[in-house]
TORVEX-859194 format. One line per 4 residues: number of its first residue (from 1); for each residue z, y, x of C-alpha. Coordinates in Angstrom, 3 decimals. Last residue first. Layout:
<recs>
NUM) Z Y X | ...
</recs>
This chain:
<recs>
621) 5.139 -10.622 52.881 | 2.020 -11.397 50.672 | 0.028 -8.346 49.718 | -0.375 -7.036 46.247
617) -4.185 -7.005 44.505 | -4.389 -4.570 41.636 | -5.301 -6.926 38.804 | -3.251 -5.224 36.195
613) -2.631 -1.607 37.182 | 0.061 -0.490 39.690 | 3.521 0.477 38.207 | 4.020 4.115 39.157
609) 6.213 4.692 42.633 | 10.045 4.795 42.658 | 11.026 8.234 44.294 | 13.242 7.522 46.410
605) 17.141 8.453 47.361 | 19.673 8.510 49.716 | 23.414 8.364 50.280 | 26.248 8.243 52.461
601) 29.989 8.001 50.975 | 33.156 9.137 52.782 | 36.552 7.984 53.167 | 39.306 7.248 50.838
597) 39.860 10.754 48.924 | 35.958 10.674 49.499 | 34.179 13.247 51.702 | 30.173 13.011 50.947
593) 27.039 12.593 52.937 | 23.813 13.512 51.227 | 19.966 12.151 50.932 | 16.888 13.831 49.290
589) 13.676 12.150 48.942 | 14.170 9.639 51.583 | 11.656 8.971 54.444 | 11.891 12.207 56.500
585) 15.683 12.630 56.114 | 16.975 9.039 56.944 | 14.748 8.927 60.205 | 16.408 12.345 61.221
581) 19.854 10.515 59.874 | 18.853 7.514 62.464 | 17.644 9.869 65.437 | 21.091 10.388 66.994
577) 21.325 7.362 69.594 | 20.035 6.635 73.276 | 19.539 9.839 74.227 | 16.962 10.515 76.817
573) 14.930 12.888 75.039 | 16.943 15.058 72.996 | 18.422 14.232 69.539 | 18.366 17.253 67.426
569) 20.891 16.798 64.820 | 22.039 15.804 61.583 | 25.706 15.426 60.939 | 27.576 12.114 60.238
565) 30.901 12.676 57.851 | 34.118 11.757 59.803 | 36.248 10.512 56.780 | 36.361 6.678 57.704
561) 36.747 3.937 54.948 | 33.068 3.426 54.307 | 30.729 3.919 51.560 | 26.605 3.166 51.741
557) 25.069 4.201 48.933 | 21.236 3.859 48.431 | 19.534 5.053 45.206 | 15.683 3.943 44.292
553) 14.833 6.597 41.691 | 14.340 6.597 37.475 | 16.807 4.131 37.928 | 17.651 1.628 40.336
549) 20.663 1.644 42.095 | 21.350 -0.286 45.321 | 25.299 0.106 46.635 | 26.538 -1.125 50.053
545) 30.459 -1.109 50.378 | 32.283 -1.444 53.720 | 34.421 -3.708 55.043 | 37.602 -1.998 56.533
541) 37.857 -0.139 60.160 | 35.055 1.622 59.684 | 33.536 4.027 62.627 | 30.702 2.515 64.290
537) 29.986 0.345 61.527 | 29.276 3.045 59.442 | 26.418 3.985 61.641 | 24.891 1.010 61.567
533) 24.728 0.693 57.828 | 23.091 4.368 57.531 | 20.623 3.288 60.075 | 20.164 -0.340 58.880
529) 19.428 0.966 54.795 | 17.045 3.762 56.370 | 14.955 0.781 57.840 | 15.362 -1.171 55.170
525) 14.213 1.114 52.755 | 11.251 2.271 54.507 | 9.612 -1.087 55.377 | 10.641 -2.369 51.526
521) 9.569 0.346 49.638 | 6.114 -0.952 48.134 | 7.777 -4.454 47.982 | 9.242 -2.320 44.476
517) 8.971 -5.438 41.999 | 12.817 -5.664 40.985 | 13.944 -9.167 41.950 | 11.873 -7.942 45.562
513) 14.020 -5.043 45.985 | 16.675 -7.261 45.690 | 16.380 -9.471 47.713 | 14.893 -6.754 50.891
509) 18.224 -5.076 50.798 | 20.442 -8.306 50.659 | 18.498 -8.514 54.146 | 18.608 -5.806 55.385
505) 22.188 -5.377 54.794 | 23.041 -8.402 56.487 | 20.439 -7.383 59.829 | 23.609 -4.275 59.603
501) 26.437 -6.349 59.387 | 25.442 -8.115 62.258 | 27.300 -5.975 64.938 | 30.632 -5.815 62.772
497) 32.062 -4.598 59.781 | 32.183 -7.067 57.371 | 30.136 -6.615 54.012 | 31.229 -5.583 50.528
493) 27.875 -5.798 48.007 | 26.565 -4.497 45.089 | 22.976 -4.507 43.331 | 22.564 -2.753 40.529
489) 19.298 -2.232 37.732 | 20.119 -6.122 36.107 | 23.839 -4.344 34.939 | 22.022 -2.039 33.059
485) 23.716 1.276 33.623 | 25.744 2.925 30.834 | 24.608 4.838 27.727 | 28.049 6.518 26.813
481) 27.260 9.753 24.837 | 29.359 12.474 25.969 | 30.108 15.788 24.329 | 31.732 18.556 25.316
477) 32.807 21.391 22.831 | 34.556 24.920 23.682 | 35.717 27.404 20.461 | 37.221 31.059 21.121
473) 39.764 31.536 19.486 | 41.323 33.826 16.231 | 38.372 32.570 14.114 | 36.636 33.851 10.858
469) 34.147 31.933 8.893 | 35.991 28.551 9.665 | 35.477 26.274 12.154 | 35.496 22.301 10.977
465) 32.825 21.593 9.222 | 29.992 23.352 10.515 | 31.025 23.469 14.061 | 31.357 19.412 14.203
461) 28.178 19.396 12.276 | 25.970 21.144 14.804 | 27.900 19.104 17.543 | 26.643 16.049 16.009
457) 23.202 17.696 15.863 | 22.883 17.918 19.130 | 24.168 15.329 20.258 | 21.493 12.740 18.410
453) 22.650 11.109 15.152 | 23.804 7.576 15.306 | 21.834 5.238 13.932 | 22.871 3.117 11.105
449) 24.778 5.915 8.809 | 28.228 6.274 9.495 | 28.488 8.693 11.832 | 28.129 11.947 9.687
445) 30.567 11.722 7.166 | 33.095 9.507 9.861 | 32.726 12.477 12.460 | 34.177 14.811 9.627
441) 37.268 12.469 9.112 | 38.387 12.456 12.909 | 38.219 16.246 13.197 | 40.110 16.685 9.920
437) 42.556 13.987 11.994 | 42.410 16.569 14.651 | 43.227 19.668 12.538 | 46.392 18.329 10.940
433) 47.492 17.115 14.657 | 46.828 20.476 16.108 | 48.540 22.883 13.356 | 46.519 24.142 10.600
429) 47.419 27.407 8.551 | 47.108 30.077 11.888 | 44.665 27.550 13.649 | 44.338 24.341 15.555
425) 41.439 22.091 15.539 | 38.358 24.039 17.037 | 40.395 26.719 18.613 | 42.300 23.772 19.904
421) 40.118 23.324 22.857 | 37.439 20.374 23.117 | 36.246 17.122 24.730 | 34.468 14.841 22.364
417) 33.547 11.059 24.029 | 30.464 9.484 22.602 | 30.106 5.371 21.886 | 26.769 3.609 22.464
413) 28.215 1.565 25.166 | 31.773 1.320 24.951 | 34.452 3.047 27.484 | 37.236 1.319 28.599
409) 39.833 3.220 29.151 | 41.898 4.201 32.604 | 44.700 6.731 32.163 | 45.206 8.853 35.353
405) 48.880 10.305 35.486 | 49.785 13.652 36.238 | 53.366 14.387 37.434 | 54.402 18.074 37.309
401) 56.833 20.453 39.809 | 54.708 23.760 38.698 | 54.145 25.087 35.152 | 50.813 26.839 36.203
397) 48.277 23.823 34.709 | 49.882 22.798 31.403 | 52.836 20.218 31.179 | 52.036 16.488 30.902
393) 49.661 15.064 27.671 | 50.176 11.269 28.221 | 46.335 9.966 27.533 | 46.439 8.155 23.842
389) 42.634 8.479 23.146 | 42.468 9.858 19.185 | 39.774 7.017 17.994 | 37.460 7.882 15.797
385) 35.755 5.097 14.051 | 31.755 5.602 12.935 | 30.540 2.188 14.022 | 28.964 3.402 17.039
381) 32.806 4.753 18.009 | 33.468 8.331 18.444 | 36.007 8.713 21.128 | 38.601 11.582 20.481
377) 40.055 13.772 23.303 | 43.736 14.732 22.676 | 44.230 18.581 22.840 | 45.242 19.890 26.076
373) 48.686 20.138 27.881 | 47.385 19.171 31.031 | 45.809 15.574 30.625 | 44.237 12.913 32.846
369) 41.655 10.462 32.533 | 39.538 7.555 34.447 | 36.607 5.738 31.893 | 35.424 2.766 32.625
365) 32.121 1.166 31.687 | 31.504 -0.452 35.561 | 28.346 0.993 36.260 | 28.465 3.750 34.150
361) 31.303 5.401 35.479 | 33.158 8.430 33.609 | 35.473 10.512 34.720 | 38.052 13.079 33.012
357) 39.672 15.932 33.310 | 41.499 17.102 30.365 | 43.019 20.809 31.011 | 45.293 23.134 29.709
353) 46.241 26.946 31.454 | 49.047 29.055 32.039 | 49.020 32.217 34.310 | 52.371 34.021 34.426
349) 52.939 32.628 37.910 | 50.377 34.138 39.496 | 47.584 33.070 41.082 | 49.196 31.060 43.814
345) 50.456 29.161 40.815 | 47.402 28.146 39.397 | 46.459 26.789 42.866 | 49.147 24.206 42.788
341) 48.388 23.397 39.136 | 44.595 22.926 40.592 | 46.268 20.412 43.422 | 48.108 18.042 40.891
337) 45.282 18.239 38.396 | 42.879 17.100 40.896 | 45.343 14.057 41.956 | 45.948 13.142 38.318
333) 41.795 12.883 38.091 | 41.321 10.810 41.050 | 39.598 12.381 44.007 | 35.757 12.960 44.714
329) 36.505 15.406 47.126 | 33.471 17.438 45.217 | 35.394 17.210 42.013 | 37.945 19.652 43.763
325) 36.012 22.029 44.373 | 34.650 22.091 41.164 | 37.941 22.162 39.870 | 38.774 25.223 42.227
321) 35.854 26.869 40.647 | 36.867 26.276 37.278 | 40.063 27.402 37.208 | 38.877 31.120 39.471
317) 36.407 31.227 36.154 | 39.144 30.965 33.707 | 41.225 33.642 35.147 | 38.701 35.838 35.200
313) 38.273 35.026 31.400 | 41.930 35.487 31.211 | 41.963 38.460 32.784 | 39.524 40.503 30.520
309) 41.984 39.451 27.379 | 42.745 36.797 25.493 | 45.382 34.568 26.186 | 46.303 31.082 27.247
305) 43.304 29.590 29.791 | 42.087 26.602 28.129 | 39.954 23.759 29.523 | 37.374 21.274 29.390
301) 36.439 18.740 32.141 | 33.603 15.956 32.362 | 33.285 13.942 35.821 | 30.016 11.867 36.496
297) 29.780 8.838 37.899 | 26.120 7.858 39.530 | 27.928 6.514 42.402 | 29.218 9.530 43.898
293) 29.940 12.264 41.019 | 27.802 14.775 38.774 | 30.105 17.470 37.011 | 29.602 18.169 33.848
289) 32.102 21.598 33.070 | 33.807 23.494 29.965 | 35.289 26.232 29.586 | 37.823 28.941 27.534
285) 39.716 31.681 28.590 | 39.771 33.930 25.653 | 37.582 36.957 24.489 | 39.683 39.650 22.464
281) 39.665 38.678 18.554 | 38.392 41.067 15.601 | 35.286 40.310 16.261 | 35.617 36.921 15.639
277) 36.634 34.066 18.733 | 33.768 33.256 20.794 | 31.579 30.003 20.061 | 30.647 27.928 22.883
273) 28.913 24.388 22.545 | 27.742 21.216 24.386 | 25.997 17.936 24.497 | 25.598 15.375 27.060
269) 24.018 11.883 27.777 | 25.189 9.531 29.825 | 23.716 6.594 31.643 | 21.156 8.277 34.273
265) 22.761 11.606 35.321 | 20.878 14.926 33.266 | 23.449 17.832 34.305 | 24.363 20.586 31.811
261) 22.644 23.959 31.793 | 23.986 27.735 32.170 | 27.277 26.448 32.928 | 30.068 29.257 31.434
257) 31.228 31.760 34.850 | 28.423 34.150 32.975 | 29.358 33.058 29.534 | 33.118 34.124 30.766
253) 31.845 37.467 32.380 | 29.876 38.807 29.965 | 32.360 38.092 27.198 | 35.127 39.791 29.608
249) 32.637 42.731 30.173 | 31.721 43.458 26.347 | 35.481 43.179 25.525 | 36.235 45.719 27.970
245) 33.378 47.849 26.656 | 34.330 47.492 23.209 | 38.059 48.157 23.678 | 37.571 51.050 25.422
241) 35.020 52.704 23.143 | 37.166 51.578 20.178 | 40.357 53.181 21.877 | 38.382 56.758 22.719
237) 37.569 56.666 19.254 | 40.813 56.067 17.826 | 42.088 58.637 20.299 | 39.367 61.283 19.080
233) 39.859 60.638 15.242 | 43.691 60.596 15.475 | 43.181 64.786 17.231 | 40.577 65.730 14.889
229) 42.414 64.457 11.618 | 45.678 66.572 13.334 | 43.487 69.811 14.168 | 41.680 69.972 10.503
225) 45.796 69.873 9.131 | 46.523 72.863 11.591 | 43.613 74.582 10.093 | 44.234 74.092 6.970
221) 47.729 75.071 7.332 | 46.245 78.571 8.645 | 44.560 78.620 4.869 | 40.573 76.983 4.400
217) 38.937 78.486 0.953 | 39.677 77.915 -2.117 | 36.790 75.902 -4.031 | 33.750 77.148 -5.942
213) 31.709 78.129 -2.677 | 31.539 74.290 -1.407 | 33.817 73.534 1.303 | 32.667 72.636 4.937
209) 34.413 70.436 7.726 | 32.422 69.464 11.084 | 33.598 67.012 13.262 | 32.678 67.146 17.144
205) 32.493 64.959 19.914 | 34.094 62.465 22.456 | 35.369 65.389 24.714 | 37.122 63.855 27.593
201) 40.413 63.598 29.004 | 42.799 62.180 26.815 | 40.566 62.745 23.869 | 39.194 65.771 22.436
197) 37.264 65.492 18.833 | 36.354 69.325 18.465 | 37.001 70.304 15.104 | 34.425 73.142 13.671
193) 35.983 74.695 10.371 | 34.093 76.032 7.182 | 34.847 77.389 4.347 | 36.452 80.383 5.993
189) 34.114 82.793 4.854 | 30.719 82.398 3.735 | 29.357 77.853 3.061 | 26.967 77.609 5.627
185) 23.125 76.822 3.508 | 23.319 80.339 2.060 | 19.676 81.099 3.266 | 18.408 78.119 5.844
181) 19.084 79.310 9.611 | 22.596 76.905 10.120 | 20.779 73.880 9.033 | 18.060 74.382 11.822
177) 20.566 73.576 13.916 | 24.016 72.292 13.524 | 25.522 72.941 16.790 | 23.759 75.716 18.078
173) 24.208 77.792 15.263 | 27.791 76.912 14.628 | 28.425 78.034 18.123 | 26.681 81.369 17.967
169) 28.705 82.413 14.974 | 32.227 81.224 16.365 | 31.959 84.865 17.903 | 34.869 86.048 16.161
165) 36.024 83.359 13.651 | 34.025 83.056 10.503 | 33.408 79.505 10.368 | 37.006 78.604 11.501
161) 38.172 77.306 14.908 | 39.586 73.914 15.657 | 41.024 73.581 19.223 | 39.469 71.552 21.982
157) 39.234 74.883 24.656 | 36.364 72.511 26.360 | 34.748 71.961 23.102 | 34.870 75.693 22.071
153) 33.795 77.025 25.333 | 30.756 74.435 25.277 | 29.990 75.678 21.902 | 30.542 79.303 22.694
149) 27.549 79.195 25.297 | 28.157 78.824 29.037 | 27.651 75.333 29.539 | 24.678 75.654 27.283
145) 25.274 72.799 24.692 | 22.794 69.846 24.645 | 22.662 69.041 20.664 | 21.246 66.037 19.234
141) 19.995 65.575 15.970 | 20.430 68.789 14.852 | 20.923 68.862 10.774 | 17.948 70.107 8.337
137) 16.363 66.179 8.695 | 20.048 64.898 7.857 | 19.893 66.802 4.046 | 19.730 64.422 2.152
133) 19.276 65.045 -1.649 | 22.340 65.426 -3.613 | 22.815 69.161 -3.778 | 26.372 70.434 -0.822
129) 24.422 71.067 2.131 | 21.672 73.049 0.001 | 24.283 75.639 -1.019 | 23.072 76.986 -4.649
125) 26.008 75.812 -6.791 | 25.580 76.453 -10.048 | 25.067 72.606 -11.028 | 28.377 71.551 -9.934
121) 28.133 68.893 -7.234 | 30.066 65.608 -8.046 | 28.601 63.851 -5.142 | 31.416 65.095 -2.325
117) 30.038 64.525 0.908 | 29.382 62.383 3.868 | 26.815 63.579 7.272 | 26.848 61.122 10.334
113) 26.329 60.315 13.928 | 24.436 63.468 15.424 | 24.059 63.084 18.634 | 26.263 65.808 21.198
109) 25.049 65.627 25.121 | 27.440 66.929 27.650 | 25.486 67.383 30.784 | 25.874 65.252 33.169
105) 28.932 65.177 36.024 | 30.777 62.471 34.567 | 34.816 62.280 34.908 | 36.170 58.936 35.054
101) 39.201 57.997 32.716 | 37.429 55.362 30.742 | 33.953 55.204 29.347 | 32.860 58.178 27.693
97) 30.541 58.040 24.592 | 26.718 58.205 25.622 | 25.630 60.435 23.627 | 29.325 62.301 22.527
93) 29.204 61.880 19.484 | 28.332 64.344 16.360 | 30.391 64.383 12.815 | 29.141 66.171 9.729
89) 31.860 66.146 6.637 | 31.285 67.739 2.883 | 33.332 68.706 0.428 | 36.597 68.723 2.337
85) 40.195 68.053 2.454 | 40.573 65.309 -0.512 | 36.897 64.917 -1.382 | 36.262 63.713 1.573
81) 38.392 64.051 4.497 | 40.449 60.964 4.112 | 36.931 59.086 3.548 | 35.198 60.549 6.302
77) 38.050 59.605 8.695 | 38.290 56.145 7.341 | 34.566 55.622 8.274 | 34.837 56.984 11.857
73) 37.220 54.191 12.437 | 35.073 51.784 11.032 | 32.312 52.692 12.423 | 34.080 52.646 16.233
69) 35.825 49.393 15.807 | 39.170 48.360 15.123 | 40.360 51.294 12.753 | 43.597 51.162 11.693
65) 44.304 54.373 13.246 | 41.866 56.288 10.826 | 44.391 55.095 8.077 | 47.771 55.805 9.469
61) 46.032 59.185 9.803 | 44.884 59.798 6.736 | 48.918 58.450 4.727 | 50.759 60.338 7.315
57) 48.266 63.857 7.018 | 48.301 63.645 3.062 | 52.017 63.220 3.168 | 52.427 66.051 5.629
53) 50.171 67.959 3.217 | 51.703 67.444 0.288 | 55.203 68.535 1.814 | 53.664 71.757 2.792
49) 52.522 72.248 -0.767 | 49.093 71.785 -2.463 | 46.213 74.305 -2.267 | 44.075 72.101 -3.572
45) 42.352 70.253 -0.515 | 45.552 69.984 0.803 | 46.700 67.878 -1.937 | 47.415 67.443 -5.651
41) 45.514 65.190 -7.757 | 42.976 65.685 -10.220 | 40.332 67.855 -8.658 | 41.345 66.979 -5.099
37) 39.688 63.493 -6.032 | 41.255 60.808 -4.305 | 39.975 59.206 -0.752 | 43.169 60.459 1.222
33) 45.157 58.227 -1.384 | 47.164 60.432 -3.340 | 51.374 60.802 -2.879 | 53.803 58.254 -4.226
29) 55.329 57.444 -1.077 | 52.693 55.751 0.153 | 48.668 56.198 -0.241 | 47.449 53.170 -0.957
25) 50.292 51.134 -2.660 | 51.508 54.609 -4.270 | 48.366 55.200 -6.488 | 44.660 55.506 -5.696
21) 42.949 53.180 -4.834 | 39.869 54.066 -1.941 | 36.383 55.663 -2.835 | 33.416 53.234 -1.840
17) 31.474 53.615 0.945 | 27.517 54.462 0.989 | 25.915 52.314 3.042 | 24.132 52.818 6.323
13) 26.977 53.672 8.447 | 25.256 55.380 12.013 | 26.261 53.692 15.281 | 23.677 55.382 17.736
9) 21.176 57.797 16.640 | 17.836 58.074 14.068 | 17.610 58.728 10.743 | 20.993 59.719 10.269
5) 23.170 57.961 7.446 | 24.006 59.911 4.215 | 27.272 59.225 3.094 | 28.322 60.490 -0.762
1) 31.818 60.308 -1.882
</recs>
């Protein structure tokens, strides 16, 4: 069977197909594969019984049912039509193809998709359809029926009509082109038959069946045969449209509810990947998240929503919200578990999801974690070790009436943290603790050297390694390289509340800015160090926490035990108080106030100003 692909159009196969086996495995119950020669084996095509025909019509449409996509189901149809029913095929789609049940008030719209036949051409024959050349530039390209030609009448009706029906004429005309005006090109009598493709409620497009002049023409049973590959065709097309789009949507929606970048925080560095499950695969429920944190922490999360499907991506992004929520409280990681298996279930109970939350401080070199039924995270050592991080794996998020518990590890510098779901480790031949100790043998290959590679690449091997040509799930990877925070860059101190606390904080403000050469902040500094300090005071009951960070910025945090967060405002002329935040927000860079599980955390930041050439005179203080 010869395919010849159209110029120009959506979806058209390119290369030519080859014939299916023949025999009982590929057609069942002894009868020919739809692809087999009519010549040599009995069949429709041949005049064959009516119990050749309904084994010809179970084995073809079986066939064009399996199809997954819309090529591929268009593809099986050629090849049970030709040479076994037909010498020659020409199918048109609907331009655009019909999305769900919604009727559309344009004009129909036919585009030519493809044109297959039969290659063994006697040399008698005088029908250009049927000689070897192509012959796509003779066919329409794309047809706009006149709603009240035949055509439109014909497609509306959605039965098959032969060639030589009464007034069928007109129709063929219109639908094939110039084709239908070259001498002898339409095979005479009923060699030809016009099959609508009619879905549920729309007209997807039209298949055209012709026989060369050397064969027996089309019966009735034909007919009724034409009608059945028409009918399988249509519904197989209707379900690739369907499937496409919602699959199209679901992928759109999870890389849209997917971070478009990851966060930059001083003492970690990050890495991360998405892969979607194969074609053949609906999209799943997978994420990831960075989430920056009070104190220069930051909190990483990856998680699973089970299934695949359009609601599990929506699923996934309602998750991930409420975790970012969450995050923002600043609570423990067993705690944020706790509340997002609470919200799970207010989303339905059918909903299941894993999760590893985890945080990491680089002040202290801890790292805080909790698991939901997810994969063990591994920590990549500098020396090359992998170590599988034994966190008590509880129920998954939805299950209700579950105790998290927080696991805190220490957390090396130099060493990187790999967060994933078990589409990277678990499959249909490897289960999840096969597939992590693969995991743990492909980071020694390409950690061992001296230096340890960069994330990027790490993550590049990771992939390469471990996920397979074809997947059934979708694929998320977080990685963490622990840098920490010099311990000569911090500056820490618990102080009393009470009416000196804040000259204290001046004080231990102006040391250490000093021990690290910034006098150029001191006025400013202090004075939004005594402001923020004085108005803890007012409410703390316990001492309170002053924090100096220096990185690539001057950081301030000032954490009390009281949850009332201060509020800008407009202090008016006789007050007293309520300038020291207004103070706070024209020196600092950018400040914030933030609710802790155990209070609340003010904050603000400087730019650090460029080292001053040598010789540049300072002044004494």
């Amino acid at each position: 069977m010869t395919e010849h692909p159209t110029p120009k159009g959506p979806r058209v196969t390119r290369t030519p197909q080859p014939p299916p086996p023949h025999g009982p495995r590929a057609g069942g119950r002894g009868s020919p594969a739809p692809g087999a020669d009519s010549s040599t084996e009995p069949g429709p095509g041949r005049g064959g019984s009516q119990t050749d025909r309904l084994q010809y019509l179970d084995v073809a449409t079986r066939r064009i049912a399996r199809g997954m996509d819309l090529d591929e189901t268009l593809r099986e149809l050629r090849r049970a039509a030709v040479p076994a029913f037909a010498d020659a095929i020409i199918v048109h789609l609907h331009d655009p193809l019909p999305v769900g049940d919604e009727q559309s008030a344009a004009p129909v719209v036919l585009q030519l998709h493809s044109v297959s036949r039969k290659p063994q051409v006697p040399a008698t024959s005088r029908s250009p359809l049927l000689k070897t050349h192509p012959l796509h530039s003779d066919i329409a390209e794309r047809v706009r029926p006149d709603i009240a030609g035949r055509l439109s009448k014909l497609l509306l009706a959605g039965r098959p009509a032969f060639g030589d029906a009464p007034g069928i004429a007109p129709a063929v005309a219109e639908l094939l082109g110039p084709l239908a005006g070259v001498p002898e090109a339409i095979p005479p009598g009923r060699r030809l038959i016009i099959a609508p493709l009619h879905g549920r409620r729309h007209v997807m497009g039209t298949v055209v069946l012709l026989r060369r002049p050397d064969r027996s023409p089309f019966t009735r049973d034909d007919l009724l045969v034409a009608s059945q590959l028409a009918t399988h065709t249509a519904i197989g097309v209707q379900k690739a449209v369907m499937y496409g789009h919602e699959a199209s949507v679901a992928d759109t929606l999870q890389h849209t509810m997917l971070p478009s970048s990851l966060p930059e925080p001083t003492g970690i560095r990050l890495a991360s990947r998405y892969l979607p499950a194969s074609k053949t695969a609906q999209v799943g429920g997978d994420w990831y998240d960075a989430i920056p944190l009070p104190g220069n922490r930051v909190a990483l999360i990856v998680g699973d929503v089970m299934g695949h499907s359009m609601t599990s991506a929506a699923i996934m992004g309602q998750l991930r919200t409420i975790v970012q929520t969450l995050a923002g409280l600043d609570l423990p990681p067993d705690e944020v578990l706790h509340h997002l298996d609470e919200q799970a279930q207010r989303l339905g109970s059918d909903h299941i999801a894993t999760c590893l939350y985890a945080i990491y401080d680089p002040i202290s070199h801890r790292l805080l974690m909790a698991n939901a039924g997810h994969p063990p995270a591994v920590l990549l050592h500098p020396d090359g070790h992998g170590e599988v991080l034994r966190v008590p794996p509880a129920a998954p998020i939805g299950v209700g009436g579950v105790d998290f518990e927080s696991v805190e590890l220490h957390a090396p510098t130099g060493s990187t943290l790999l967060l994933y779901t078990d589409g990277l480790v678990e499959s249909r031949q490897t289960d999840v603790g096969t597939g992590v100790e693969a995991l743990r043998t492909s980071l020694r290959a390409v950690a061992g050297g001296r230096t340890a590679p960069s994330l990027e690449l790490l993550c590049d091997h990771i992939l390469g390694a471990m996920v397979p040509g074809s997947r059934d799930d979708d694929i998320a990877l977080l990685t963490a390289r622990f840098e920490g925070f010099p311990p000569d860059s911090v500056g820490y101190w618990h102080l009393d509340p009470h009416p000196l606390t804040a000259g204290q904080a001046r004080r231990l403000t102006r040391r250490a800015l000093r021990r690290w050469d910034l006098e150029s902040l001191l006025d400013s500094t202090e004075l939004m160090v005594s402001e923020v300090v004085t108005n803890a005071v007012r409410f703390a009951s316990r001492p309170i926490a002053l924090r100096l960070l220096r990185t690539d910025v001057l950081r301030c945090e000032v954490t009390d035990d009281s949850s009332q967060v201060p509020r800008m405002r407009q202090a008016q002329p006789g007050d007293e108080g309520g300038r020291g935040l207004f103070l706070v927000d024209q020196f600092s860079q950018r400040w914030g106030a933030t609710r802790l599980s155990t209070g609340k955390v003010v904050w603000f930041e400087q730019r650090i100003p460029k080292k001053q050439p040598p010789g540049h005179h300072r002044p004494d203080r």
